[in-house]
C-alpha positions in Angstrom: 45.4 98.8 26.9 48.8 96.5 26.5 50.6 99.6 26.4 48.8 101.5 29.5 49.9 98.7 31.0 53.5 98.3 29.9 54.0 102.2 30.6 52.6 101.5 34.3 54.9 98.5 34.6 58.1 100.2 33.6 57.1 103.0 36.0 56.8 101.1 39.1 60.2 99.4 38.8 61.7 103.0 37.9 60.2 104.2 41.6 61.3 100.8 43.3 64.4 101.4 42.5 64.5 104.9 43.1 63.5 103.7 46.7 66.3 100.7 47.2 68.6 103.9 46.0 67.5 106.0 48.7 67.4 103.3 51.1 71.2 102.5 50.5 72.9 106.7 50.6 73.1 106.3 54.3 76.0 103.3 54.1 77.7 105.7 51.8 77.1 108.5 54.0 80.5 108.0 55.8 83.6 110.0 54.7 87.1 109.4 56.2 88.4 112.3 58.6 91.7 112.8 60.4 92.7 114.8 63.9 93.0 117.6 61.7 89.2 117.5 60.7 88.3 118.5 64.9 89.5 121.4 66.3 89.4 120.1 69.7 90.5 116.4 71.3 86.8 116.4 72.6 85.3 116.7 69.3 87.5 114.4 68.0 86.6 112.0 70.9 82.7 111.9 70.6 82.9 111.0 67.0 85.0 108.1 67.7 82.7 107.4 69.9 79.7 107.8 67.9 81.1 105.1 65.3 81.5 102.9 67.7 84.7 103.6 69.4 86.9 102.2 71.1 86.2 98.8 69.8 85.9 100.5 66.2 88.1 103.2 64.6 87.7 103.4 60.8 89.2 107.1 60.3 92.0 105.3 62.4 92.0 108.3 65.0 93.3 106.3 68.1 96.6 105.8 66.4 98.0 104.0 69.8 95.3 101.9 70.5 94.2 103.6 74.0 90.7 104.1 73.5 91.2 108.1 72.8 91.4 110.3 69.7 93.8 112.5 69.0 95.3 113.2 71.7 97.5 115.6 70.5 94.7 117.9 69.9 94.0 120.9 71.4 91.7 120.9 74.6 88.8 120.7 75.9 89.6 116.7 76.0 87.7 114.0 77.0 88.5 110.5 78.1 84.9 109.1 77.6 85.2 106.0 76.2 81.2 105.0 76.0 79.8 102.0 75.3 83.2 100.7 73.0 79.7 99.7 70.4 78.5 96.7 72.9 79.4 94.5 75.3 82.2 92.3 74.2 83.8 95.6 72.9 83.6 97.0 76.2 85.2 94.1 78.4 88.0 93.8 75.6 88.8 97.2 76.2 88.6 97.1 79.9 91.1 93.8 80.3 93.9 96.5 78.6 95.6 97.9 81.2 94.4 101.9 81.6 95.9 104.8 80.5 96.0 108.0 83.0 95.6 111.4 82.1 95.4 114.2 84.9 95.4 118.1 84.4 98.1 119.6 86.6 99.9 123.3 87.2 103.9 123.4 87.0 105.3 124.6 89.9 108.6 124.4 88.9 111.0 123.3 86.0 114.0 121.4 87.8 115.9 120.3 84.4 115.0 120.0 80.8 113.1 116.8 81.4 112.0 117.2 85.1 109.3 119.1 86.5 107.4 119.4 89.9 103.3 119.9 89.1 100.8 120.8 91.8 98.4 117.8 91.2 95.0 117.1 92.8 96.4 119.0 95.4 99.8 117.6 96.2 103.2 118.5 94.4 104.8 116.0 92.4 108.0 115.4 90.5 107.5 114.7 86.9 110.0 112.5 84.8 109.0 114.0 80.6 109.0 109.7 79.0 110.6 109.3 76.1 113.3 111.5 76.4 116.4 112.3 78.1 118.0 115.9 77.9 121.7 116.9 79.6 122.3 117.2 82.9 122.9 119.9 84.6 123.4 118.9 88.4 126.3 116.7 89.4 128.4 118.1 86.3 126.9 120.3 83.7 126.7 118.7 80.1 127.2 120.3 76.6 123.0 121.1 75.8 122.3 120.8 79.4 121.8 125.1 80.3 120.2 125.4 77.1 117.3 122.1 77.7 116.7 124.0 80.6 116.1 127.0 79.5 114.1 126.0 76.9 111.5 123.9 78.9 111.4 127.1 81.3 110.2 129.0 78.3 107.5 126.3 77.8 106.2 125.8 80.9 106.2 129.1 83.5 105.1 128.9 86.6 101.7 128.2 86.6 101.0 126.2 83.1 98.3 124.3 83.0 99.9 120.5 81.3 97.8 117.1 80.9 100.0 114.2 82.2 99.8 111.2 80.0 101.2 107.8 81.2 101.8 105.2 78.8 100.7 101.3 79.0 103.8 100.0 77.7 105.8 101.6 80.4 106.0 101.9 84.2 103.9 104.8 86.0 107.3 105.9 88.3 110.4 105.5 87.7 113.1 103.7 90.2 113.0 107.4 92.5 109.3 107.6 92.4 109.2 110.4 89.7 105.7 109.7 87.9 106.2 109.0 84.5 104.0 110.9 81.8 104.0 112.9 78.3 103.4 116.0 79.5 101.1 118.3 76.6 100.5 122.4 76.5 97.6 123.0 74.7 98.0 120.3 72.6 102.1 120.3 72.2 104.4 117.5 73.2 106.8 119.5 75.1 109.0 116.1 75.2 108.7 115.4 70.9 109.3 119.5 71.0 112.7 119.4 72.7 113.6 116.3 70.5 112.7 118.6 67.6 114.9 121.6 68.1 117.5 119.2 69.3 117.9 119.6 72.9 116.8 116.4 74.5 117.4 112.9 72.9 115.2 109.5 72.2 115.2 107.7 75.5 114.0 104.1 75.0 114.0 102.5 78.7 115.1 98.8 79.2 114.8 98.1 75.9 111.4 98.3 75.6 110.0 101.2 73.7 107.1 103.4 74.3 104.0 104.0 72.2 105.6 107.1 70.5 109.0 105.6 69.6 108.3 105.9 66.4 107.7 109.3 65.7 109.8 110.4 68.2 112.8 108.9 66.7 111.8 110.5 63.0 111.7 113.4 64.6 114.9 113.0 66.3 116.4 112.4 62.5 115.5 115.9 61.3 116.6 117.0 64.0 120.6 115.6 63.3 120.1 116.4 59.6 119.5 119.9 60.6 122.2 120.1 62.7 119.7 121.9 65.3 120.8 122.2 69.4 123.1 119.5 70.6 123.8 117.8 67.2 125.0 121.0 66.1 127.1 122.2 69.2 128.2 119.4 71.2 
């Protein structure tokens, strides 16, 4: 009987902790993903959100800090930012000062860093942040044809481009161009003419933007390769 009972015993601790096992997979459950995991911004965004973005990011997908994920994915996007995973969350991330992001069309490509966008109705002249390409009016610099020709083949007529600002920086500039990144399905045209070398790092007043940083190591390869204007000018 002393062994029915021992036998009994040991079983019952084998199920309990068979059951305090099962009861602790879920905390494990989580596996780190990058932008690369979501094939869209949107899908990217409603998992942030779902682990209790804004106010949480633990696959560190909202790289700058503005309450979106990867926003240099591909669209459909979306700027839901939900609940930030409760209240104090949520009024810490409303006291930061919001970032804009409007779909427009281009209308017209006036130099390698300026376009005019038909937005919400109204045309508007968009200064690209971040970067600086040569001019081509008032005297026409080494690079400058080129940049232009280049962000023509980027954005024809018509494009559809989201319009980021950025918190750090101003929303127009001192001639009342709005100030934004300006994405095609997913690619910074601005980073894109820094990478083949026909528009420089443009850091305003001393005070850089959110994507200084990989703008400029971009901006590196660019010189080492010798590519556009560090090549030919």
């Amino acid at each position: 009987m002393r062994h029915v009972l021992g036998s009994l015993t040991a079983l019952l601790l084998a199920l309990s902790g068979a059951t305090v096992l099962t009861a602790a997979s879920p905390a494990s459950a989580h596996t780190d993903k990058d932008c690369s995991d979501f094939a869209t911004q949107a899908d990217a965004q409603s998992y942030f959100i779902s682990l209790g973005g804004p106010s949480s990011d633990p696959d560190r997908l909202d790289a700058d800090g503005d309450g979106i994920a990867c926003d240099s994915n591909p669209c459909p996007c979306s700027t839901n930012t939900g609940g930030g995973g409760g209240t104090a969350g949520t009024a810490s991330h409303k006291s930061k000062k919001t970032t804009r992001r409007d779909y427009a069309r281009v209308l017209r490509v006036v130099d390698g860093d300026t376009y005019d966008v038909r937005l919400h109705g109204h045309k508007v002249r968009i200064r690209v942040l971040g970067i600086d390409t040569p001019e081509v009016y008032g005297g026409v610099q080494c690079g400058g044809p080129q940049a232009s020709a280049r962000a023509r083949h980027l954005l024809p007529r018509g494009t559809k481009v989201l319009l980021t600002s950025d918190t750090t920086q101003q929303l127009k500039d001192r001639y009342g161009r709005s100030l934004r990144y300006v994405s095609k399905s997913g690619k910074d045209i601005g980073k894109t003419l820094v990478r083949v070398g026909l528009a420089r790092v443009y850091v305003y007043n001393h005070k850089p933007f959110k994507r200084t940083p990989a703008y400029k190591h971009t901006q590196a390869t660019a010189k080492r390769a010798h590519r556009g204007i560090w090549g030919y000018c």
